[in-house]
C-alpha positions as CSV (number, residue, x, y, z in Angstrom):
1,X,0.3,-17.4,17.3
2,X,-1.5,-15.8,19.9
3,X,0.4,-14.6,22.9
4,X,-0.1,-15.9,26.5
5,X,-1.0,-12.8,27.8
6,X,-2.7,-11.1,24.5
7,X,-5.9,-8.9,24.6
8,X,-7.0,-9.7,21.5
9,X,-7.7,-12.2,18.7
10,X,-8.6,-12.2,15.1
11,X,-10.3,-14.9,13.0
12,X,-11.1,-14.4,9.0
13,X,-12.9,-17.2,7.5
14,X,-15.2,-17.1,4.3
15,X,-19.1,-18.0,4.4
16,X,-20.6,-19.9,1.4
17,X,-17.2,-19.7,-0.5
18,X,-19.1,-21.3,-3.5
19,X,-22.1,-19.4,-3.9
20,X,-22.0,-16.2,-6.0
21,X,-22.4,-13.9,-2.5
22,X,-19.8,-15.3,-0.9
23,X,-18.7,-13.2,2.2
24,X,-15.7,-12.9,3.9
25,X,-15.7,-12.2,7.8
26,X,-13.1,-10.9,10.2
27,X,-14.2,-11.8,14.3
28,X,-12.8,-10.4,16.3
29,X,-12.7,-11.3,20.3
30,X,-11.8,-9.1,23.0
31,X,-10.4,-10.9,26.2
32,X,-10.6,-7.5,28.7
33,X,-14.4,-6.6,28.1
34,X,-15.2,-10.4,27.1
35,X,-16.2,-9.0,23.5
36,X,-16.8,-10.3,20.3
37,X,-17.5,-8.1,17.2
38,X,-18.1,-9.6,13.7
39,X,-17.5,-7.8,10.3
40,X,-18.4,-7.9,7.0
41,X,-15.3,-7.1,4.2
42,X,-16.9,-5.6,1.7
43,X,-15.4,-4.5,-2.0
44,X,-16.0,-1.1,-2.7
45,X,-13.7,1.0,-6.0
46,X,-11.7,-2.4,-5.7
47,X,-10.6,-1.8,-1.8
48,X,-11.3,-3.9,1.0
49,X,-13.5,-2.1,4.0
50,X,-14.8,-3.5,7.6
51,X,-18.3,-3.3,8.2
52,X,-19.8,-4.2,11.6
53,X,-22.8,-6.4,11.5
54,X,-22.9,-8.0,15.1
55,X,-21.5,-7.2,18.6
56,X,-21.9,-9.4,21.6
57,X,-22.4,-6.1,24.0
58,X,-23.1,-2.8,21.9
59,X,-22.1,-0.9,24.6
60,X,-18.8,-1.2,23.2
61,X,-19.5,-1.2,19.4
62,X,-18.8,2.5,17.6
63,X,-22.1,1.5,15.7
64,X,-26.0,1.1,16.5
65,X,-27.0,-2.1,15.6
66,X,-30.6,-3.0,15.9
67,X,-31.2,-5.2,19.5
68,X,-32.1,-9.2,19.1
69,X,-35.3,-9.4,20.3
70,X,-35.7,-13.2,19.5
71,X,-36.8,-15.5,22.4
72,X,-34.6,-18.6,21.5
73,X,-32.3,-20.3,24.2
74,X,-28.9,-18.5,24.1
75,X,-25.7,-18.0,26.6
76,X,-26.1,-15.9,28.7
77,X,-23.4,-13.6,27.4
78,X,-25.3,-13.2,24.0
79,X,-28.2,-12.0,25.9
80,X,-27.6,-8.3,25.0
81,X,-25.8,-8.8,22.1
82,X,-27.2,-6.6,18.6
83,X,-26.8,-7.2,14.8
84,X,-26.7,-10.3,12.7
85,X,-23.8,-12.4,12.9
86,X,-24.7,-14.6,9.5
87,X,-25.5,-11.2,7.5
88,X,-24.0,-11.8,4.3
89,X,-22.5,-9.2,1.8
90,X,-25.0,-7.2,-1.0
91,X,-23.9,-7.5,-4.4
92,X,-24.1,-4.5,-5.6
93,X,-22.1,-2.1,-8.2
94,X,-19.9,0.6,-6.6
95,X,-18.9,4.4,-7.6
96,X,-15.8,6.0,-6.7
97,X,-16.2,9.6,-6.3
98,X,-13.4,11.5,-6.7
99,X,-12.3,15.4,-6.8
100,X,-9.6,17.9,-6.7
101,X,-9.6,20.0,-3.8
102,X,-7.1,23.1,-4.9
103,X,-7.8,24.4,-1.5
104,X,-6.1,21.3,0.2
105,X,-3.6,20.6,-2.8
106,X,-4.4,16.9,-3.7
107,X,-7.1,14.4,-4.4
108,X,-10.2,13.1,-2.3
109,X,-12.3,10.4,-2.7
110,X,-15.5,10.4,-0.8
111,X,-16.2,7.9,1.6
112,X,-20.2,6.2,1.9
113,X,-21.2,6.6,5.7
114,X,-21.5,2.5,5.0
115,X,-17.6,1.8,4.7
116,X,-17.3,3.2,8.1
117,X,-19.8,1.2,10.0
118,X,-18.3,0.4,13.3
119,X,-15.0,2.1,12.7
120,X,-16.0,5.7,13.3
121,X,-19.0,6.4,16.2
122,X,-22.2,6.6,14.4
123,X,-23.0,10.0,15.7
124,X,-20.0,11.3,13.1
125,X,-21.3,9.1,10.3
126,X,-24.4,10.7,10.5
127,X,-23.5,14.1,10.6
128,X,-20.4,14.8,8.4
129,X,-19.5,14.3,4.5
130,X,-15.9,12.0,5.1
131,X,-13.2,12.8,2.3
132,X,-10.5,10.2,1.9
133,X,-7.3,12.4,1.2
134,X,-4.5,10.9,-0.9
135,X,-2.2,12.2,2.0
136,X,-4.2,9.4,4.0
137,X,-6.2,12.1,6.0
138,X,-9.9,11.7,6.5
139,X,-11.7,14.6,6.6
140,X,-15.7,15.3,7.4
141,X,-17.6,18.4,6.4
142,X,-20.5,19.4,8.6
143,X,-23.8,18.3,7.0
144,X,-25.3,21.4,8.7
145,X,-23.0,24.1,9.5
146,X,-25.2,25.7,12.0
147,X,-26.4,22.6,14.3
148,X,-25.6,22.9,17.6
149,X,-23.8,19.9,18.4
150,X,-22.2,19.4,15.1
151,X,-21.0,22.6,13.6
152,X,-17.7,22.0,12.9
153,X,-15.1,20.1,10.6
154,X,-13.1,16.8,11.8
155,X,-9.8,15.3,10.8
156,X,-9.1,11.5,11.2
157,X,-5.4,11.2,11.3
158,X,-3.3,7.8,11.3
159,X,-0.5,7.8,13.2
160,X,2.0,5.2,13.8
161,X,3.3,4.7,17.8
162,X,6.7,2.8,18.8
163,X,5.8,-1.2,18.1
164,X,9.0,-2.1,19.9
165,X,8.1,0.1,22.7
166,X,4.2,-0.4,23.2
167,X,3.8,-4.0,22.2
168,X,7.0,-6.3,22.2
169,X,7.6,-8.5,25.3
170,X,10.3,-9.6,26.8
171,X,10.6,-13.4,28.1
172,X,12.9,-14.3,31.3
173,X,15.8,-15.0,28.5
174,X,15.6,-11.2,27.6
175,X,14.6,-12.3,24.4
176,X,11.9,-9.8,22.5
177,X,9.0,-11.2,20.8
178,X,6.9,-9.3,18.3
179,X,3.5,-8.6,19.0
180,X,1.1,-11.1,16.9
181,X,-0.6,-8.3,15.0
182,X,1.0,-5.0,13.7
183,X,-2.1,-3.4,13.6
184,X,-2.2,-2.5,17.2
185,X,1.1,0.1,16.4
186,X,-1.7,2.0,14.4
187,X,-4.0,4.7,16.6
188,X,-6.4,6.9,14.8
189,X,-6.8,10.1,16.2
190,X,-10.5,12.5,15.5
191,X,-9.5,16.5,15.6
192,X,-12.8,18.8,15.7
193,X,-12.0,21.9,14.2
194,X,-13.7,24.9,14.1
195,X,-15.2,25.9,10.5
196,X,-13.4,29.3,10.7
197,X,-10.0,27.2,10.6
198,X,-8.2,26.3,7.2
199,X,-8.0,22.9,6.8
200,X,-4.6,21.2,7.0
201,X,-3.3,21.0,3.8
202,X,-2.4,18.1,2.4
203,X,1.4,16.7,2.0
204,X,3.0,14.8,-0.6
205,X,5.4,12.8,1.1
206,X,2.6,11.8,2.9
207,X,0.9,9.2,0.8
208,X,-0.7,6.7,2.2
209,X,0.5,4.2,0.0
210,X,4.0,5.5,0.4
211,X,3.3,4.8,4.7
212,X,2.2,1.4,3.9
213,X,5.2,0.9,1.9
214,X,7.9,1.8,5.0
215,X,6.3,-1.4,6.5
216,X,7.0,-3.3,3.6
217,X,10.9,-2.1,2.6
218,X,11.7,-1.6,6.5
219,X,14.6,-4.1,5.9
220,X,16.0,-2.5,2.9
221,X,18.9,-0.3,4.7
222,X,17.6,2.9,2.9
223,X,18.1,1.7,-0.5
224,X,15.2,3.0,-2.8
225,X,13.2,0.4,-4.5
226,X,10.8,2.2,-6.1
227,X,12.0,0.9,-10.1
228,X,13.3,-2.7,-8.4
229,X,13.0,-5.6,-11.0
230,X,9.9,-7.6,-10.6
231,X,10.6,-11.2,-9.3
232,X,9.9,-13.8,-11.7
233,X,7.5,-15.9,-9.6
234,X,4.4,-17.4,-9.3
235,X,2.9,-14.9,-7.0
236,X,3.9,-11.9,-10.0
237,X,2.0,-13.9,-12.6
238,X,-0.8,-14.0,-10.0
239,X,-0.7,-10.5,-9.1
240,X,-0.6,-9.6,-12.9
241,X,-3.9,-11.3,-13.9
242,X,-5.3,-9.9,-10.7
243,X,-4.9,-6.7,-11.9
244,X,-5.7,-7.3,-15.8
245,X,-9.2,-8.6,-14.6
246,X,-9.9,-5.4,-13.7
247,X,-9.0,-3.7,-17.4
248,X,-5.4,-3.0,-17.4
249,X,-3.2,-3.7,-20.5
250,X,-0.3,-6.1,-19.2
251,X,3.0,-3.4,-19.7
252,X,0.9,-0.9,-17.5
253,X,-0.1,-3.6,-14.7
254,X,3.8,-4.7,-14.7
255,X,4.4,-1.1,-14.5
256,X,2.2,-0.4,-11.4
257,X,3.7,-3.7,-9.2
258,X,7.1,-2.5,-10.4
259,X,6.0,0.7,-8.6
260,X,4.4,-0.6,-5.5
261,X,6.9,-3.9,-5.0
262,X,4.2,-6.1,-6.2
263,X,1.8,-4.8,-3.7
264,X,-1.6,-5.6,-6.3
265,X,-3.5,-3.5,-3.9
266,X,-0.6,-0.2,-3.6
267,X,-0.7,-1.2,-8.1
268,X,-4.7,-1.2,-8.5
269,X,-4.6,2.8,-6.8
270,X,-1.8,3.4,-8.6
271,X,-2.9,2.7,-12.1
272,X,-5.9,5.1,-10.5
273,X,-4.2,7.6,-10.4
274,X,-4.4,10.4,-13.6
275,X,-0.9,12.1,-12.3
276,X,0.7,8.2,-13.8
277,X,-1.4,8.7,-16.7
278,X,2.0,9.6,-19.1
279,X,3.6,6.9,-17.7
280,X,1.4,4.5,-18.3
281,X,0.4,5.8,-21.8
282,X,4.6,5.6,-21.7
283,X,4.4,1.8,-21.1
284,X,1.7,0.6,-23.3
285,X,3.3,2.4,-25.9
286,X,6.9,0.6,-25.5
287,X,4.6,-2.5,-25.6
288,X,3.1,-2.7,-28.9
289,X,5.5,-0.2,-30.9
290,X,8.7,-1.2,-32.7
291,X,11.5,1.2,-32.3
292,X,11.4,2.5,-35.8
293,X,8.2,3.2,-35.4
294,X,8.7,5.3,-32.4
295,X,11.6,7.4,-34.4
296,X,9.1,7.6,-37.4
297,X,6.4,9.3,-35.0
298,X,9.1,11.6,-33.3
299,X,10.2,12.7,-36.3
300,X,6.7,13.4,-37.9
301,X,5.7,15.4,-34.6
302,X,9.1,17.8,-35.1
303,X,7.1,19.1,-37.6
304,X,9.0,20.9,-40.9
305,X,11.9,22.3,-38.2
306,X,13.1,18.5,-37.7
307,X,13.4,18.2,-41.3
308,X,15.3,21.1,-42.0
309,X,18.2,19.6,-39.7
310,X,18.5,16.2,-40.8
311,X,22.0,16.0,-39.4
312,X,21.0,16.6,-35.9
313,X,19.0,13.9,-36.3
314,X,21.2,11.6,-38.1
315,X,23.9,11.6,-35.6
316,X,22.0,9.8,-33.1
317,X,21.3,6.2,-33.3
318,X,17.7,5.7,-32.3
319,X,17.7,4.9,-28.3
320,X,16.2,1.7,-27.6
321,X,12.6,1.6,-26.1
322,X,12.5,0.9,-22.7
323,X,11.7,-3.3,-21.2
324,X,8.9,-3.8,-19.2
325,X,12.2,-4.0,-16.0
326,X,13.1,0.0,-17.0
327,X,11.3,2.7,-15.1
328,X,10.1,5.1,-17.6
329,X,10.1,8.3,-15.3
330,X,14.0,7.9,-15.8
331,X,13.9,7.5,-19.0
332,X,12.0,10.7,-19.7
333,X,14.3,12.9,-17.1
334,X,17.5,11.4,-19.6
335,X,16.0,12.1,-22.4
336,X,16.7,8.5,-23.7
337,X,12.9,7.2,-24.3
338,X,11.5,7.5,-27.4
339,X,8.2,5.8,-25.6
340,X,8.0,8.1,-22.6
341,X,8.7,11.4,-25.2
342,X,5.9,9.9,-27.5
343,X,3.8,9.2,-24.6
344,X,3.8,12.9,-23.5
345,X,3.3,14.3,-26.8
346,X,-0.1,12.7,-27.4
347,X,-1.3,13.9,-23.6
348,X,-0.1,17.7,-24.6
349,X,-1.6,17.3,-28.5
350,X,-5.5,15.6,-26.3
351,X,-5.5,18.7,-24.7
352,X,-5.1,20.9,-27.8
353,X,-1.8,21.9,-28.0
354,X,0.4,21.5,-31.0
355,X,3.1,18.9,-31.9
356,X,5.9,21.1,-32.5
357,X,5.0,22.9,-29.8
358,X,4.8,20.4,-27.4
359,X,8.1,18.7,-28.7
360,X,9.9,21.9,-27.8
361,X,8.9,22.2,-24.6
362,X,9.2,19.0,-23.6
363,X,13.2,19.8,-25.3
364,X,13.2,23.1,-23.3
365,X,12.5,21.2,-19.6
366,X,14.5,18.1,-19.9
367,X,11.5,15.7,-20.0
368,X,9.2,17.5,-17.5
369,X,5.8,17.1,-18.4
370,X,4.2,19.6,-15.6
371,X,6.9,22.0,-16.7
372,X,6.1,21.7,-20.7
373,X,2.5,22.0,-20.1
374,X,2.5,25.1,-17.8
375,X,5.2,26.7,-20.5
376,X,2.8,25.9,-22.8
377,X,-0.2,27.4,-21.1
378,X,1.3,30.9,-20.5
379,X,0.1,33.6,-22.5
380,X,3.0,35.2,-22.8
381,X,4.0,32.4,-25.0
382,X,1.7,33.2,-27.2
383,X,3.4,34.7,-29.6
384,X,6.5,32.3,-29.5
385,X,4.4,29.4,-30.0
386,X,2.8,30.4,-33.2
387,X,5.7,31.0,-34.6
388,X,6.8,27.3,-34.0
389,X,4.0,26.2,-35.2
390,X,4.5,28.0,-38.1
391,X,8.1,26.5,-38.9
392,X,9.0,30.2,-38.5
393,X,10.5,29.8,-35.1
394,X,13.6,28.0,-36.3
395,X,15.9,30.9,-34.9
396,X,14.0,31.1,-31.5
397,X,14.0,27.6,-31.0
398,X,18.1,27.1,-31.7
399,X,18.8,29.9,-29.1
């Protein structure tokens, strides 16, 4: 419900829901500057973007869209109005582009000047490379470091202003009512900066899906959700086959909502992600292997050391493989999944490394599997790790 006294209003309908380029549009109308802007959502590496196709005054639209030079009758408000209101959606493949910037210290995926069209002025779109940062930082790279006008770097920052104290009212009762949208807490902020500069780096705890997520767990007292049990709903069946439409096995799509508190959007990114890779791999393989089968496979990849201590081995009953409702990042830290432990061994033996070898150092750092593979990786090593491989290492790997 719209307030009284509101600014602004947003409509979404869908044009031509049954034909096969069906768009979806968002309209928004500005009461102030008597405004009306129309976007496209368009798909693109399975998110949603805004693209601006028609604005009732340009003057006020962050994009140049070509003027309506048609003589038809009209209002005379639409007079000056530019773009195409009824422009529907191109169908049209899409490629992610993705890279690790070990200057920043995290991920970025690039972002087509096209995703941006009426959400960032023109001028920038035209002028800078944007990089999506996985800390939720946009960041544009000068297309010609020594133009005139545009010889610098930019940062687009989110930032998140005091909703209670910019946009709640308060009625004659003293009674506070939430603003109609959230989205107006949100300002974006652009920060030139000169191309001598470093570049902010980026921070972890900084995710965007992890900011997205406060909004969602803002009534949860502090409690940590981040392994809660999965409700058994309709909406959870409908966000799994959601997801497996788009490739995933069902233990790792289960996994990702179980993560992102059956967020399917927060779940798609997160399956993205290669630094969840063991834990999916973890997942899958709890799915479709029995639990002597996974004792079998940790036994073989001990290598002739396990054998030689058979009562080390005996001693322990088997621990269970974990349910599609256990968070397999625990499981690995306790030392208790013989999924996770499995999981992690086949990553380390992909990239070369051998199974004893990788079974120790996963042993030697508790589960860790950046630990175990930088162990792994240092030369100094060397020497230690052929003779594990060699089944001579028995002494060194007791003590």
């Amino acid at each position: 419900k719209l307030p009284s006294d509101g600014q602004l209003a947003r409509l979404i309908g869908c044009v031509d829901p049954e034909e096969e380029d069906a768009t979806w549009k968002e309209v928004e109308v500005h009461r102030e500057r008597g405004l009306i802007l129309c976007y496209n959502l368009i798909s693109h590496g399975r998110r949603c973007y805004r693209q601006l196709v028609f604005s009732s005054d340009p003057r006020f639209s962050l994009h140049g869209l070509a003027p309506n030079t048609r003589r038809d009758p009209r209002p005379r408000s639409l007079c000056d109005a530019a773009g195409d209101f009824k422009l529907k959606r191109v169908q049209a493949p899409s490629l992610c582009v993705r890279r690790l910037n070990k200057e920043l210290g995290g991920y970025e995926t690039y972002l087509p000047p096209r995703l941006l069209q009426g959400l960032i002025p023109s001028a920038l779109l035209e002028s800078f490379y944007l990089w999506h940062g996985d800390d939720g930082v946009i960041r544009g790279e000068a297309m010609d470091e020594s133009s005139q006008w545009y010889g610098y770097s930019i940062e687009v920052q989110l930032s998140e202003r005091d909703a209670d104290a910019d946009d709640a009212t308060a009625d004659p009762n003293g009674k506070r009512e939430e603003p109609a949208s959230r989205e107006s807490a949100w300002t974006a902020t652009v920060i030139r900066r000169p191309l001598s500069a470093a570049p902010t780096k980026m921070d972890s705890s900084r995710r965007m899906d992890i900011m997205v997520r406060q909004e969602l767990t803002s009534s949860s007292h502090g409690a940590s959700h981040a392994d809660a049990d999965l409700p058994d709903s309709e909406q959870t069946q409908q966000n799994l086959m959601a997801l497996m439409s788009f490739g995933g096995s069902l233990p790792a799509c289960r996994l990702a909502l179980q993560k992102c508190h059956n967020d399917v959007n927060l779940a798609a990114q997160w399956l993205l992600d290669e630094t969840n890779r063991a834990e999916v791999l973890a997942a899958e393989i709890s799915f479709t292997t029995t639990e002597q089968d996974l004792a079998s496979f940790a036994t073989a990849v001990s290598g002739e050391q396990q054998r030689q201590q058979p009562a080390a081995s005996s001693d322990e009953a088997p621990a269970a493989p974990p349910t599609d409702r256990a968070a397999p990042a625990q499981q690995a830290a306790a030392g208790g999944s013989h999924a996770v432990v499995t999981g992690m061994l086949r990553l380390l033996e992909e990239e070369g490394f051998g199974s004893a070898s990788s079974k120790y150092a996963l042993e030697l750092y508790g589960g860790d599997y950046s630990a175990a593979r930088n162990w792994l990786t240092d030369p100094e090593n060397a020497l230690q790790l052929a003779l594990i491989e060699s089944g001579e290492g028995a002494q060194s790997m007791s003590t």
